[in-house]
C-alpha positions in Angstrom: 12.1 -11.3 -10.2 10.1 -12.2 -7.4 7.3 -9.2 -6.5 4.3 -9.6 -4.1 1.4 -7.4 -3.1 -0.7 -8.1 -0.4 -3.8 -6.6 0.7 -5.4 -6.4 4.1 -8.4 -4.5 6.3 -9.2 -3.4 9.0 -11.3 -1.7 10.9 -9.9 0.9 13.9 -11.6 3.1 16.3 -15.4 3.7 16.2 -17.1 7.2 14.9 -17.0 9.9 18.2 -20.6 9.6 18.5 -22.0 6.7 16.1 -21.0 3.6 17.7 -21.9 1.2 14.8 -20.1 2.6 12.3 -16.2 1.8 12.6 -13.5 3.3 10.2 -12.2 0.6 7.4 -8.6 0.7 6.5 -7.2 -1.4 3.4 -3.6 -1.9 3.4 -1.3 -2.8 0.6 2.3 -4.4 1.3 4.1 -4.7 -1.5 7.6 -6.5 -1.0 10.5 -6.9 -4.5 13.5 -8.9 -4.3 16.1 -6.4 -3.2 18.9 -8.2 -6.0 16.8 -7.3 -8.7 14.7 -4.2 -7.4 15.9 -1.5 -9.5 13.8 -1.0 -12.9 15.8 -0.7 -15.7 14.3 1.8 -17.7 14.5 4.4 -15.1 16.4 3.3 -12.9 13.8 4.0 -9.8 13.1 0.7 -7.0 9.9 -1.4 -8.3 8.1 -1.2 -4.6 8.2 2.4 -5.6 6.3 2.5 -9.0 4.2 -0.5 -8.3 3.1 1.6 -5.4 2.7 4.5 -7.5 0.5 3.1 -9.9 -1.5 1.6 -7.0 -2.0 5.3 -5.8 -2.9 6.4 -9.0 -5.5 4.1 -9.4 -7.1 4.3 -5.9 -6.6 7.5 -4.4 -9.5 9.2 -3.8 -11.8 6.8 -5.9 -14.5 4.8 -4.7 -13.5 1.4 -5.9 -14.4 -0.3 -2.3 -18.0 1.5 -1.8 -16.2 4.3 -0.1 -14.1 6.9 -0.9 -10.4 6.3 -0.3 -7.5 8.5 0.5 -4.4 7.5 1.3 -3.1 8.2 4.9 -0.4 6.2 5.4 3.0 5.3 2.7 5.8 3.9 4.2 9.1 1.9 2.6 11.6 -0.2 4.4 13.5 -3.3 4.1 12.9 -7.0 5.4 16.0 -8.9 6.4 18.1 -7.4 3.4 16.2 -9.6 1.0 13.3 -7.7 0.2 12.2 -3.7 -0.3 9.0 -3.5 1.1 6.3 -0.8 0.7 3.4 0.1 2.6 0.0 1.8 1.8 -2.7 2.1 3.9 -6.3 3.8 2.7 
């Protein structure tokens, strides 16, 4: 089984009146070999519980000196070899 998670940031429009401070977004791509994406035990895609257990662990914590929330979760499919997942916080 081939399964990758990636992690990015980065940092989008500036506060409305504070022009130092910027808003941080970390992104997680997760990406599972499409042949042999489905989990056995329950049957479910892997992007989808490794993503779930990446929620569960940093949803509205502050394991990067800020608080996170998730904003963003998004799942497609890259050339028909991988299932791909996207978070953003």
């Amino acid at each position: 089984m081939q399964n990758f998670i990636c992690l990015g940031t980065e940092f989008t429009e500036s506060l409305r009146f504070n022009e130092d401070i910027k808003i941080q977004r970390v992104l997680f791509y997760i990406l599972c070999e499409e042949k042999t994406n489905k989990e056995p035990m329950t049957g479910s895609g892997r992007h989808d519980l490794i993503a779930a257990r990446i929620k569960h662990i940093f949803n509205w914590t502050n394991k990067f000196g800020m608080q996170c929330e998730l904003v963003d979760d998004r799942e497609s499919v890259t050339d028909n070899d991988y299932a791909t997942r996207t978070l953003v916080f």
